[in-house]
Backbone as ProteinMPNN parsed JSONL, in Angstrom:
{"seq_chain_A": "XXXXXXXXXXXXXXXXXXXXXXXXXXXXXXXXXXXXXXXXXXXXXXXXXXXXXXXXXXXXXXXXXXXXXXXXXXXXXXXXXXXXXXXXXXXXXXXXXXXXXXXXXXXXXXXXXXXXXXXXXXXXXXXXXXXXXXXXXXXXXXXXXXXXXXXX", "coords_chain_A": {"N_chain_A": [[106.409, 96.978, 74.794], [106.593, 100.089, 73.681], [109.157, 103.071, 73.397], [109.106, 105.584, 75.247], [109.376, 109.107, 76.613], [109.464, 110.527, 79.167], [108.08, 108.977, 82.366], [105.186, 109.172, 83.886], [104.405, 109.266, 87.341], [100.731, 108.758, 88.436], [98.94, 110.359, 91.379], [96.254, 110.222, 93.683], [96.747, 112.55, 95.874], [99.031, 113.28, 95.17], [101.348, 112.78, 97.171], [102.044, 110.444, 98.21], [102.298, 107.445, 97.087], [102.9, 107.744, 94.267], [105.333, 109.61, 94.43], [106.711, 107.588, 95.839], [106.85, 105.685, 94.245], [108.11, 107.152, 91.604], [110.425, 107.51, 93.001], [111.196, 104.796, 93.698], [111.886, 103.548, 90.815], [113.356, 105.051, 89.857], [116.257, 104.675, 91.123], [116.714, 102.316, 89.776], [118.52, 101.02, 86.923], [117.999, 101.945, 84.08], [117.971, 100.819, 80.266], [117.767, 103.259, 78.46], [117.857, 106.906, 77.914], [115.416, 108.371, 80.502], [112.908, 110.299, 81.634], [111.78, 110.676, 85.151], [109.023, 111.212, 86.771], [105.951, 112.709, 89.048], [103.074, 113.063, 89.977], [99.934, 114.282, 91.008], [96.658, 113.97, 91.021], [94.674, 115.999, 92.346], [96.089, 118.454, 93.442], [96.149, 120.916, 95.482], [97.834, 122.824, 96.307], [101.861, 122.925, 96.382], [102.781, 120.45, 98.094], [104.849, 118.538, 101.129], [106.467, 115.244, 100.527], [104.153, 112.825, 101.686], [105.262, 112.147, 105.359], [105.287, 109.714, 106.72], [105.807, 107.972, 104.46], [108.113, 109.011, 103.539], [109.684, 108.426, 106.12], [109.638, 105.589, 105.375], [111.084, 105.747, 102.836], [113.841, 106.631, 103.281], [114.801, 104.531, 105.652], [115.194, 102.485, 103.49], [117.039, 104.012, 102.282], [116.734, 105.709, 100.685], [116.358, 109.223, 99.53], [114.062, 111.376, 99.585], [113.211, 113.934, 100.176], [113.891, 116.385, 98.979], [111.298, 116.751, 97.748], [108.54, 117.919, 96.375], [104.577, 118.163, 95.978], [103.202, 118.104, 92.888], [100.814, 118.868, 90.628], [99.087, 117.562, 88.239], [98.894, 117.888, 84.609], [97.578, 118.856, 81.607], [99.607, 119.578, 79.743], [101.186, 117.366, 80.808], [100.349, 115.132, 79.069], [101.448, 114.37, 76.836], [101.801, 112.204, 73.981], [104.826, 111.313, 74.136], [104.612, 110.354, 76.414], [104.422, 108.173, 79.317], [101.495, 107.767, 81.5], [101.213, 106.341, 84.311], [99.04, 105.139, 86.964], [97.6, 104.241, 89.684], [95.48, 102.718, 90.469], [92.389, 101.431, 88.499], [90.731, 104.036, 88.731], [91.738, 105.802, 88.682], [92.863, 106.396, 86.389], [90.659, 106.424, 84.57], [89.81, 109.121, 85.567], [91.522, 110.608, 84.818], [91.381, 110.117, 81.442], [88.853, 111.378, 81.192], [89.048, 113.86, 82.401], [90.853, 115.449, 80.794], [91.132, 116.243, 77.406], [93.849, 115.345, 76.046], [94.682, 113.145, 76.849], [95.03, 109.117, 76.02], [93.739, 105.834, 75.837], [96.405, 104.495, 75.118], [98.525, 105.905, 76.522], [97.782, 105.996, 78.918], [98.159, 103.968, 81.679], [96.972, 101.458, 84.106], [99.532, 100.87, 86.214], [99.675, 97.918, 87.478], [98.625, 96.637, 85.884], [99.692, 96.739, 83.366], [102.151, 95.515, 83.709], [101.071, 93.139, 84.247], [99.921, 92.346, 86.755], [97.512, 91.456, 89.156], [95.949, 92.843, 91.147], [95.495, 96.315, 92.163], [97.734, 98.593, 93.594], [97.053, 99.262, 96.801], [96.325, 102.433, 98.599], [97.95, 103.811, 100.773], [97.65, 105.501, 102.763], [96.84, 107.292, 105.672], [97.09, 104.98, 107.155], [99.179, 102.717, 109.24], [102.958, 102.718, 109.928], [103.538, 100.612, 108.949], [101.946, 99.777, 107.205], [102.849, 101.683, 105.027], [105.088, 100.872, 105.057], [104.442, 98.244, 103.885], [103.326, 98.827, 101.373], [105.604, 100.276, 99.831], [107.076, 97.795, 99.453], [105.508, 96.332, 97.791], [105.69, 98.545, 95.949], [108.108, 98.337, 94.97], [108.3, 95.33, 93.895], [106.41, 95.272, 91.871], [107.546, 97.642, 90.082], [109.995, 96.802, 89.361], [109.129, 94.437, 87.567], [108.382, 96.401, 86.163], [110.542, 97.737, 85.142], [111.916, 95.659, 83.675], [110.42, 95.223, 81.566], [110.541, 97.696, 80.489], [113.781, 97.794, 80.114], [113.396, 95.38, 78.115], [112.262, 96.469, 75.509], [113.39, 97.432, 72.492]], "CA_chain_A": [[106.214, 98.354, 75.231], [107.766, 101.586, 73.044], [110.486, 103.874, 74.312], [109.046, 106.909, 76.189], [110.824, 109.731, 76.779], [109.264, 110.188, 80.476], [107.151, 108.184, 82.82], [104.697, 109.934, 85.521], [103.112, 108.281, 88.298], [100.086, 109.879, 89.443], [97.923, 109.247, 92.485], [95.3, 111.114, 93.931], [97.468, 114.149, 96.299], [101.049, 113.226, 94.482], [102.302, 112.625, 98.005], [102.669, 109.294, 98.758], [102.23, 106.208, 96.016], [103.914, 108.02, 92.727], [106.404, 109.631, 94.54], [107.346, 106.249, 96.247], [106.964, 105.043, 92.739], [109.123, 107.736, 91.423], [111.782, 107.206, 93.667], [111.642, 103.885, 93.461], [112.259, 103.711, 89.524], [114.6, 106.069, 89.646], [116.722, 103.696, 91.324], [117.1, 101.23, 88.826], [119.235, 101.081, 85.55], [117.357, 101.952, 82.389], [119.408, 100.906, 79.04], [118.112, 104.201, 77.704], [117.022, 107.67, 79.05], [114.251, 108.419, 80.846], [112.852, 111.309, 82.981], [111.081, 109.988, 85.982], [108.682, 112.41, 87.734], [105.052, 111.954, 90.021], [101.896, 114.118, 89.923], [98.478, 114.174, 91.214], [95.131, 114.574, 90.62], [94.173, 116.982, 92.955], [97.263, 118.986, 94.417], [96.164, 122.533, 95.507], [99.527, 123.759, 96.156], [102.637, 121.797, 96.573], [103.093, 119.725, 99.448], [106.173, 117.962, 100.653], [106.276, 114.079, 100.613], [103.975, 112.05, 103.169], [105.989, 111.819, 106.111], [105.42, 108.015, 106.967], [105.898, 107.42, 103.489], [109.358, 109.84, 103.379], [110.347, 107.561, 106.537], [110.158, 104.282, 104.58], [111.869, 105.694, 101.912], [114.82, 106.882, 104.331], [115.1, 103.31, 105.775], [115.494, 102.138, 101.824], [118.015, 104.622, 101.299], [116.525, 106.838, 99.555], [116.347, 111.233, 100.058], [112.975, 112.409, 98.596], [112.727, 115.126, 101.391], [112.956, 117.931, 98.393], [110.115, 116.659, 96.892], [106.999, 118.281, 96.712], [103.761, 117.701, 95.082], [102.695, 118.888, 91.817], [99.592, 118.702, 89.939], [98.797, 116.807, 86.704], [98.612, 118.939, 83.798], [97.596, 118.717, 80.115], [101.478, 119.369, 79.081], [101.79, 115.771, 81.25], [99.867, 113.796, 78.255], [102.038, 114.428, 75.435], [102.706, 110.647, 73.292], [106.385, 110.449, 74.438], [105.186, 110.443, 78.265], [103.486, 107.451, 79.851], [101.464, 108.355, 82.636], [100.956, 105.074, 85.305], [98.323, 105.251, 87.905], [97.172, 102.619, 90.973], [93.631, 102.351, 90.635], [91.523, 101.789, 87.447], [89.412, 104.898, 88.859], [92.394, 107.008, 88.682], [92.822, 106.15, 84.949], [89.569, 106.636, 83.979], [89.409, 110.292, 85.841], [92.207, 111.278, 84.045], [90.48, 109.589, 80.409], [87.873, 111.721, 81.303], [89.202, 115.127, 82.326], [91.845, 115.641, 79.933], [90.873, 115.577, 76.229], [95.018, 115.276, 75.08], [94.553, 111.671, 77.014], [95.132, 107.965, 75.485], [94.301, 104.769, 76.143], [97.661, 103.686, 74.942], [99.529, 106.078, 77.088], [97.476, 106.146, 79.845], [97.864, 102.732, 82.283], [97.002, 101.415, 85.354], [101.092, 100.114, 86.735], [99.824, 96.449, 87.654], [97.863, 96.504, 84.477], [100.938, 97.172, 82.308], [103.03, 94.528, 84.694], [100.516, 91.913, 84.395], [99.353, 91.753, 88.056], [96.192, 91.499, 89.333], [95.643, 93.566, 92.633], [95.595, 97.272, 92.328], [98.241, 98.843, 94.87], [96.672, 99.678, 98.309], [96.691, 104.094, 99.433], [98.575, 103.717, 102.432], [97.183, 106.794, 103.351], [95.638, 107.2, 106.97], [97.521, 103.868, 107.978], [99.883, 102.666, 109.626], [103.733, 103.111, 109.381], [103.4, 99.094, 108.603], [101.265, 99.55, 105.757], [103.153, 102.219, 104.334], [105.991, 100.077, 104.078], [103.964, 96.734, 102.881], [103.024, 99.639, 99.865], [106.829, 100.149, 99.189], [108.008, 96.303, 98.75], [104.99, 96.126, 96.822], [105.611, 98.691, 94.544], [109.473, 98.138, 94.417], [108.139, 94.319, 93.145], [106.149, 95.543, 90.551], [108.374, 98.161, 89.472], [111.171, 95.806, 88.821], [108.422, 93.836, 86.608], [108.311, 97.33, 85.094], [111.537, 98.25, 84.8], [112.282, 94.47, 82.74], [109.532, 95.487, 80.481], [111.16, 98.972, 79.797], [114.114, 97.334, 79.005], [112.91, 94.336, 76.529], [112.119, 97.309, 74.92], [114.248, 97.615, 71.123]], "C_chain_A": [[107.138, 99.265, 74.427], [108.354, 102.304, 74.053], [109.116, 105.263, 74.468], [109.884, 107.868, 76.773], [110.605, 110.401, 78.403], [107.845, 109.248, 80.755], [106.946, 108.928, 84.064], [103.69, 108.75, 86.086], [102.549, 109.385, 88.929], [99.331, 109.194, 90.099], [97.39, 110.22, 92.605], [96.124, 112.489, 94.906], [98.512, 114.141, 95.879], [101.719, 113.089, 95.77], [102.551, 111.654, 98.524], [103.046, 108.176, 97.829], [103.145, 106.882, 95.228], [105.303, 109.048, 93.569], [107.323, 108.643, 95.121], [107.963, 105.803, 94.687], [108.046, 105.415, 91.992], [110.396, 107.992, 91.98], [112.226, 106.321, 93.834], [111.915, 103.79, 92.157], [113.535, 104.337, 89.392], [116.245, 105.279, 90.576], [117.373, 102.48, 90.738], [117.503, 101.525, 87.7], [118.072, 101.262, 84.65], [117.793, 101.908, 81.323], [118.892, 102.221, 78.449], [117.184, 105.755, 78.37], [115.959, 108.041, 78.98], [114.01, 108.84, 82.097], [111.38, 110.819, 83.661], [110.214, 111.109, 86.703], [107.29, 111.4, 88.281], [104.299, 113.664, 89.914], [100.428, 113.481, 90.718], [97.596, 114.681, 90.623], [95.021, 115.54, 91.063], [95.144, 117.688, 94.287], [96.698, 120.672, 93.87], [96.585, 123.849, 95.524], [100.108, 122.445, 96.706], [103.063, 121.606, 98.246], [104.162, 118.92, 99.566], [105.275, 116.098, 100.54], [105.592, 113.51, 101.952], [105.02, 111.762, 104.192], [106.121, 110.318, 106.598], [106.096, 107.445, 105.35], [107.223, 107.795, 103.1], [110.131, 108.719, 104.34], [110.954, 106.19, 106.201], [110.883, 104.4, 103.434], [113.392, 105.617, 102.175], [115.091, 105.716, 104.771], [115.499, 102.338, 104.612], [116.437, 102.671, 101.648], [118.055, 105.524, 100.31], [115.322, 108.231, 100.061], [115.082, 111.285, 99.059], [112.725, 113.741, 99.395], [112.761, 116.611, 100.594], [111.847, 118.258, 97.544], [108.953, 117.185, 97.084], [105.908, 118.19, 95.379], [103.559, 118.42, 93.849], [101.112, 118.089, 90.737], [100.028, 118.646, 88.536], [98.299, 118.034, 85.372], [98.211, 118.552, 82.314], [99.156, 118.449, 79.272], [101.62, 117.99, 79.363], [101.795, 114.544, 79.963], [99.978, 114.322, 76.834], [102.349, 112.895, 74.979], [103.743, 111.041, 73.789], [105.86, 110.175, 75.823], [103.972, 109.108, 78.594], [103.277, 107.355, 80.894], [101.267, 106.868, 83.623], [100.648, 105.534, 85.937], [98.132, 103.807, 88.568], [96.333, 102.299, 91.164], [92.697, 102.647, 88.871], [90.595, 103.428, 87.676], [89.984, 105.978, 88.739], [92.778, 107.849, 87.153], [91.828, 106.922, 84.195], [89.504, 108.291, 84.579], [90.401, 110.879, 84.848], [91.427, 111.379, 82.101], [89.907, 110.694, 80.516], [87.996, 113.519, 81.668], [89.885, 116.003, 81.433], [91.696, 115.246, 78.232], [92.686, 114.732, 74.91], [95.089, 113.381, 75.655], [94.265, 110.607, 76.396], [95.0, 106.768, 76.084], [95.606, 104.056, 76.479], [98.734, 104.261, 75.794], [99.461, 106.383, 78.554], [96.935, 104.838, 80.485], [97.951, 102.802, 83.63], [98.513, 100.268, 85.601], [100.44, 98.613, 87.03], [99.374, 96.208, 86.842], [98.924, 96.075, 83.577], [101.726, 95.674, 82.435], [102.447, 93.128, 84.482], [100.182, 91.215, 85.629], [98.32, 92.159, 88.364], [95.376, 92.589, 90.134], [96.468, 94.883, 92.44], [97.067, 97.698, 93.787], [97.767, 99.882, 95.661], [97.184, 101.419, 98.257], [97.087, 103.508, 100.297], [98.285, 104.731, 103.209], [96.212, 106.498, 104.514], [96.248, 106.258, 107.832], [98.761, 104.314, 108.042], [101.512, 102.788, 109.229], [104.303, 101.783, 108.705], [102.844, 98.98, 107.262], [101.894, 100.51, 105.183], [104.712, 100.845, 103.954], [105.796, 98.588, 103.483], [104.072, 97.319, 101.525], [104.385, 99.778, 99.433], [107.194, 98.899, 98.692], [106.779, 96.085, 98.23], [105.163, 96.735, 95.493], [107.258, 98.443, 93.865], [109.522, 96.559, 93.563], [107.529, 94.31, 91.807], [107.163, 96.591, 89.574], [109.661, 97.655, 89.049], [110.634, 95.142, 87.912], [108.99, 95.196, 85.324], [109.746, 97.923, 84.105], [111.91, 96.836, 83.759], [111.185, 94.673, 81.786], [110.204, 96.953, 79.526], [112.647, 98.431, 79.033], [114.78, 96.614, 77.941], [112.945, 95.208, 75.641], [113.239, 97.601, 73.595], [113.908, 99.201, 70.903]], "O_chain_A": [[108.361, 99.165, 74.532], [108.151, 102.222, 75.264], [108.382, 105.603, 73.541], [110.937, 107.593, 77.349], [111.651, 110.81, 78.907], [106.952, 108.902, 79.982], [107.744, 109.266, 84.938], [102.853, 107.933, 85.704], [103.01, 110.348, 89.54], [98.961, 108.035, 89.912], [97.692, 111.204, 91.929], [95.941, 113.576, 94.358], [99.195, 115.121, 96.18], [102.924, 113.29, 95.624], [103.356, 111.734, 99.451], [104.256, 107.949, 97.792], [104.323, 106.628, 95.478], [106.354, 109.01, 92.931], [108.542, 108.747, 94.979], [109.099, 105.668, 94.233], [108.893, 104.599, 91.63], [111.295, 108.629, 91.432], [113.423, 106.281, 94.12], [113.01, 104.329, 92.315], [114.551, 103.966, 88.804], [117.319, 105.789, 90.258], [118.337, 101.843, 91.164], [116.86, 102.447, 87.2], [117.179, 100.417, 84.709], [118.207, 103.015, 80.979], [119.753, 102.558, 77.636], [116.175, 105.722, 79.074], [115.33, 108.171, 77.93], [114.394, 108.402, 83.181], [110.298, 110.634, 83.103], [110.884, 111.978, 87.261], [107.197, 110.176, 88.196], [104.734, 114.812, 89.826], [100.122, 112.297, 90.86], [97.618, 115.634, 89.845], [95.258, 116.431, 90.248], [95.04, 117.563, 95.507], [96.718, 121.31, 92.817], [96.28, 124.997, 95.199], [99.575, 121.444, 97.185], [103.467, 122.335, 99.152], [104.65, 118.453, 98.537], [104.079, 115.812, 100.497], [106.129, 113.6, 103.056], [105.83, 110.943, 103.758], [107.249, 109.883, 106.831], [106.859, 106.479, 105.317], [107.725, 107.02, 102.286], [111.037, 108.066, 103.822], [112.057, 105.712, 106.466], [111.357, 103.388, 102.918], [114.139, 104.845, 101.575], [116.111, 105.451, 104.135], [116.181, 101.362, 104.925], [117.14, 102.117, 100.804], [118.867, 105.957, 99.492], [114.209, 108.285, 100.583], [115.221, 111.229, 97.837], [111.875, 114.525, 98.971], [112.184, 117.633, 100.965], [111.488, 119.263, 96.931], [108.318, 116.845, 98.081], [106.21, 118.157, 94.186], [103.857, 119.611, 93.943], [100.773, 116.952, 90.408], [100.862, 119.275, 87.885], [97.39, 118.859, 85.466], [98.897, 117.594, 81.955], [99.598, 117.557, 78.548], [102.085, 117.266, 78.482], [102.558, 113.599, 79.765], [99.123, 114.602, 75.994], [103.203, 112.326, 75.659], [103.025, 111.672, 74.565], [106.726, 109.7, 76.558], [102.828, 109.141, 78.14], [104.164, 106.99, 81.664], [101.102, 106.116, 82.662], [101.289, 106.546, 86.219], [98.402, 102.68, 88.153], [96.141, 101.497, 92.078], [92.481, 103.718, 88.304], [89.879, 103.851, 86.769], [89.38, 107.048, 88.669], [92.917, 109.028, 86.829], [92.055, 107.83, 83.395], [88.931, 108.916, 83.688], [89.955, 111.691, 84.038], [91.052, 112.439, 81.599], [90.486, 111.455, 79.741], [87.158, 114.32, 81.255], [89.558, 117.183, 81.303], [92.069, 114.153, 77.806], [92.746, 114.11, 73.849], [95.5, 112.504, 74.896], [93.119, 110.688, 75.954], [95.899, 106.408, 76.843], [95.929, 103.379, 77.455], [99.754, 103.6, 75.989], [100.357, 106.795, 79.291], [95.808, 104.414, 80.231], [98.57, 103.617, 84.314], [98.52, 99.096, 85.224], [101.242, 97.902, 86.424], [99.627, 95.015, 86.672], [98.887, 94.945, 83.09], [101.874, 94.879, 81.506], [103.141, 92.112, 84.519], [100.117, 89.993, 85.764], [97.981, 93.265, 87.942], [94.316, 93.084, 89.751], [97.699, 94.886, 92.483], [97.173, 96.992, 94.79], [97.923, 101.082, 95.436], [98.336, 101.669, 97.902], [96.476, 102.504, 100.663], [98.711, 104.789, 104.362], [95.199, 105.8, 104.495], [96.145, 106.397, 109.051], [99.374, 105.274, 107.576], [101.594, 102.997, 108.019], [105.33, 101.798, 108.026], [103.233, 98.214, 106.38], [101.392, 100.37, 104.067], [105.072, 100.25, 102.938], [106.612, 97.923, 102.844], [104.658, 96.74, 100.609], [104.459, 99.265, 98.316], [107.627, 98.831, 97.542], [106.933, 94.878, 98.04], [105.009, 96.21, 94.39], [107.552, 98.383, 92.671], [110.422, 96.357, 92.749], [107.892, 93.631, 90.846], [107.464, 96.263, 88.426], [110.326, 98.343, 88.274], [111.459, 94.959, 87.016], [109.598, 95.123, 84.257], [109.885, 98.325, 82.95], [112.329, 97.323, 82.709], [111.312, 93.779, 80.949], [110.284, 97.12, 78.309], [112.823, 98.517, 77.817], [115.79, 96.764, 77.255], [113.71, 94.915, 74.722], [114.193, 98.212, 74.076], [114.371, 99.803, 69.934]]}, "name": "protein", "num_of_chains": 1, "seq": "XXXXXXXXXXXXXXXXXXXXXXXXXXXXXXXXXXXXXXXXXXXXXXXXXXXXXXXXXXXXXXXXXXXXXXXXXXXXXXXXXXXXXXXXXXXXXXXXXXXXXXXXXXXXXXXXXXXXXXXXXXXXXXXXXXXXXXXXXXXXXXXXXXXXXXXX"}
């Protein structure tokens, strides 16, 4: 994997998955820097962080409570920035709306990681499944973060 000079996670409202994502990352050592942010697809105005999803972060240890959503932009898909999404379908909308978009810099996170199984919206459920979706993505994101950096 090449050096990037940020990494966005986007999901479909930016308020639950990529800012988990982004707060989980942000968490972990990186030997070199790298600005961590979280966007959506379809944020109409900014919203704060899912509240079930703010609680499991809070039990982790970790303040996202001044976070609020922001929408995905053209500026996002500059080469230095690699965007990570949670669903092939999220990938491909982006692919598809955005002509500054890349294969190469546009992946689905278990894709990248080398795992099989998309990670679950927790959206709608329980405060159980929001936090199965955290120690899932804090497992892959530790994949990710040892891939960032192998990185020379």
């Amino acid at each position: 994997m090449r050096h990037y000079s940020k990494i966005i996670f986007v999901c479909d409202s930016g308020t639950s998955r990529a800012p988990m994502a982004e707060a989980i990352l942000k968490e972990y050592t990186i030997r070199y820097p790298l600005e961590i942010e979280s966007r959506g697809l379809v944020v109409l105005f900014p919203e704060p962080i899912n509240q079930k999803a703010e609680a499991i972060l809070i039990s982790n240890g970790i303040d996202m409570s001044e976070k609020m959503s922001s929408q995905l932009t053209g500026e996002d898909l500059s080469p230095d920035n690699l965007l990570l999404t949670f669903e092939a379908e999220q990938r491909e909308k982006i692919l598809e709306q955005y002509e500054e978009a890349s294969h190469a810099n546009v992946q689905v996170l278990t894709e990248l990681v080398g795992d099989e199984l998309e990670i679950m919206n927790p959206y709608g459920g329980t405060l159980q499944s929001y936090g199965l979706c955290y120690e899932t993505l804090n497992k892959t994101i530790q994949k990710l973060v040892n891939l960032i950096n192998e990185t020379d």
